[in-house]
C-alpha positions in Angstrom: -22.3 19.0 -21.3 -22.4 22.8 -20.1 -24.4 23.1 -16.9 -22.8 26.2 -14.9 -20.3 29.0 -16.2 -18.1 30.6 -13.9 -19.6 34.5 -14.1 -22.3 36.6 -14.9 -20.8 37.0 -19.1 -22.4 35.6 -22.0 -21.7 31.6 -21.4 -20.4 31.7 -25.3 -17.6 34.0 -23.7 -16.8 31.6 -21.2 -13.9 28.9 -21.5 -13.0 26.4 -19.3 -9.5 25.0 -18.1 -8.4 23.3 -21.6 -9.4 26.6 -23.2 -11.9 25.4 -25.5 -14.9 28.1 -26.0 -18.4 26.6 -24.5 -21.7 26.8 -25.7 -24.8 25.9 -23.4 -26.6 22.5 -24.7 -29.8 23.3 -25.8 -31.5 20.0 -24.0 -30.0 21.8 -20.6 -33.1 24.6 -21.0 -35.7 21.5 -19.7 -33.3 21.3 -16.2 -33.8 24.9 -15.7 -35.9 25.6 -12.7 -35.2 25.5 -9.0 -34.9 22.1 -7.0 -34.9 21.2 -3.2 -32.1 18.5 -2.0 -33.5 15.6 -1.1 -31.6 14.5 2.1 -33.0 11.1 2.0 -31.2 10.2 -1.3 -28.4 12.4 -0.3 -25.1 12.6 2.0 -22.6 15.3 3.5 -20.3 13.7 5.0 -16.5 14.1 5.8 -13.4 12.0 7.0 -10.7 13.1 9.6 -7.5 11.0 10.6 -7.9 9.8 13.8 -4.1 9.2 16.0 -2.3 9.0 13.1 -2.9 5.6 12.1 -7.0 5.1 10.5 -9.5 7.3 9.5 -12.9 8.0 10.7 -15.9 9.2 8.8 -19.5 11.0 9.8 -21.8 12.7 7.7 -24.7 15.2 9.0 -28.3 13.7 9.1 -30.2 16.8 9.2 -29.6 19.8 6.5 -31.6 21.7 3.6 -30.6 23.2 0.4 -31.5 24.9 -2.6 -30.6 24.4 -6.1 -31.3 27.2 -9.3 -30.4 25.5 -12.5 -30.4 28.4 -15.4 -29.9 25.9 -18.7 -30.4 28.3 -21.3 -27.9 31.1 -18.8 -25.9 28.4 -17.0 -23.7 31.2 -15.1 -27.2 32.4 -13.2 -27.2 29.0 -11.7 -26.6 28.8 -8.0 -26.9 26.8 -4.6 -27.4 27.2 -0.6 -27.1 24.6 2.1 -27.5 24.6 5.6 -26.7 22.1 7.9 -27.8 21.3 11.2 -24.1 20.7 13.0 -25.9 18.7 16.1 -27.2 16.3 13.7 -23.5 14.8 12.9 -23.0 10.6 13.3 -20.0 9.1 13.0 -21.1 6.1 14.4 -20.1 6.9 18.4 -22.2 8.4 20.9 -19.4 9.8 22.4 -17.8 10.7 19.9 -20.8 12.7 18.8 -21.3 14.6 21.9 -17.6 15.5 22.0 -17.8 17.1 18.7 -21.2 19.4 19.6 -19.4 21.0 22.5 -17.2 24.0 22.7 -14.1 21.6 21.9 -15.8 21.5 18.4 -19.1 22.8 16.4 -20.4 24.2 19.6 -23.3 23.8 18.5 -25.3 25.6 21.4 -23.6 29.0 20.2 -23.5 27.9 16.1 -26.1 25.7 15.6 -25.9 25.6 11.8 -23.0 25.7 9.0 -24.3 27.6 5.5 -22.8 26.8 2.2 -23.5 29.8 -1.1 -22.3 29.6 -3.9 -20.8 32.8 -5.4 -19.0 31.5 -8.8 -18.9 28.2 -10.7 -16.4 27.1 -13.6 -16.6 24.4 -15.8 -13.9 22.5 -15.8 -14.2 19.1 -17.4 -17.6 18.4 -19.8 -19.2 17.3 -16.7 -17.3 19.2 -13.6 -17.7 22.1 -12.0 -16.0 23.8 -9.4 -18.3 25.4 -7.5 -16.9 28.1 -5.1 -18.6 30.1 -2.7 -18.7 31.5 2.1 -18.7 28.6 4.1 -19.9 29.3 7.5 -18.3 27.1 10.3 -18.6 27.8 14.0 -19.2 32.1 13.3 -16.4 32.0 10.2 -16.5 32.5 7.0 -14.3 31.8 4.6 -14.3 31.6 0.8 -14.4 27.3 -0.5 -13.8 25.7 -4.1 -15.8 22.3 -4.2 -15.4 20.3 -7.0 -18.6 18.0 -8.2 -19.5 16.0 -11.0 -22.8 16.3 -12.6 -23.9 12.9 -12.8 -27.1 13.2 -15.0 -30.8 13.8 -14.9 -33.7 11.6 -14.0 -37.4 11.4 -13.4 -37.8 8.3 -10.3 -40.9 6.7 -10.2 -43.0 9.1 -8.7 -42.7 11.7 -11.0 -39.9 14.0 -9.8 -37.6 14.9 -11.9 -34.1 14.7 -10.4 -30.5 15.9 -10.8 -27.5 14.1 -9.4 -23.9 15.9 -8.4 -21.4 14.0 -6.3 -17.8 15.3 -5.2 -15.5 17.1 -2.5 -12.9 19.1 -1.4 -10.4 19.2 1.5 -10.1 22.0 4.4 -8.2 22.8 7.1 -10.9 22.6 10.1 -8.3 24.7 12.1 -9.5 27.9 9.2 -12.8 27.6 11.1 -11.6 27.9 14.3 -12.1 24.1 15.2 -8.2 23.9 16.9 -8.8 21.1 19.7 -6.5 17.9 20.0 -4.4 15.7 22.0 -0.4 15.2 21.7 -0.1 11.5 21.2 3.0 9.9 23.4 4.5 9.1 20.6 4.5 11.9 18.9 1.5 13.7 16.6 -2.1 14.5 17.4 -5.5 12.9 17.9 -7.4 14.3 15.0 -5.8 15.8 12.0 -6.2 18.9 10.8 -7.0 18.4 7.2 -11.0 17.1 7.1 -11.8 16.0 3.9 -15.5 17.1 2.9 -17.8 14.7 1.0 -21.1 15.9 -1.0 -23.2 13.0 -2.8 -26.3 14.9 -3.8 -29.9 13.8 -5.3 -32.3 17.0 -6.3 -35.5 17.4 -6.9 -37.0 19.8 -9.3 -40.0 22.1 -7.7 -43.5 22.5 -9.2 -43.3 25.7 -11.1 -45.1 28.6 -9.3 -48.7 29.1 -9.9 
């Protein structure tokens, strides 16, 4: 199923990784629309290796984002999130106030980290690789995430939903976040490479009156 093309060009111009030509799915016109992310149902989280030996994993409990779903012009499609940084749990109070100071996020200077998306690609019928400035700590640097669209829904209430779950690894030292500790035995307290984790759950918005 076609949901994004990479560029602005006619989607039937488009081709994907195995080089097959695309064509948008006509039942993708009734997910067109924009949508709200609906932290409650959703999670960015990450992992980081902690002294060389286990891993430990937070996610950020406070955060906002905005989807535009084109079905019938997939490549107009796009998305923004923002996330509040002193919101992160990773299951320590200490930890957790460690990673808000200037060590870290400092988060009193760079409250927030911003996610937009400035191209998308298709590369499996139902991945995308969704690249686009992420802002960490007063840095920006272009960041390929790749997600799987994992189908559309309307819950009981009414809402009509769209699912997307994947992730993509950094370096956190690209965004300036450089702290650690030598270990005695050799290595460091908290690696370099963060893996980044997005399970998302979207609702669609009432159309404008």
């Amino acid at each position: 199923m076609v949901l994004f093309n990479r560029n602005k060009q006619d989607a039937a111009d488009t081709e994907p990784a195995t080089g097959a030509v695309l064509t948008p799915d006509p039942e993708l016109a009734k997910l067109s629309g924009e949508y709200t992310i609906d932290p409650s149902h959703s999670e960015i989280g990450f992992t980081a290796r902690h002294a060389m030996v286990t891993n430990v994993r937070g996610s950020f409990q406070a955060y906002e984002g905005k989807l535009v779903l084109d079905g019938t012009d997939p490549s107009r499609s796009t998305a923004a999130i923002e996330v509040d940084m002193a919101s992160v749990d990773t299951g320590s109070a200490d930890r957790d106030g460690h990673l808000v100071t200037g060590d870290f996020f400092d988060t009193e200077n760079f409250p927030k980290m911003t996610f937009r998306s400035t191209s998308v690609e298709q590369t499996e019928p139902t991945t995308y690789r969704v690249t686009g400035d992420l802002t960490i700590k007063g840095t920006t640097r272009p960041l390929s995430i790749d997600l799987e669209f994992n189908g559309a829904a309307t819950d009981p209430f009414g809402n009509e939903r769209v699912g997307f779950e994947g992730g993509t690894t950094i370096l956190r030292s690209d965004w300036g976040l450089t702290w650690n500790a030598a270990l005695e035995a050799g290595g460091v307290l908290v690696s370099d490479k963060i893996k980044l984790n997005f399970d998302i759950s979207a609702i669609k918005n009432a159309p404008a009156a």
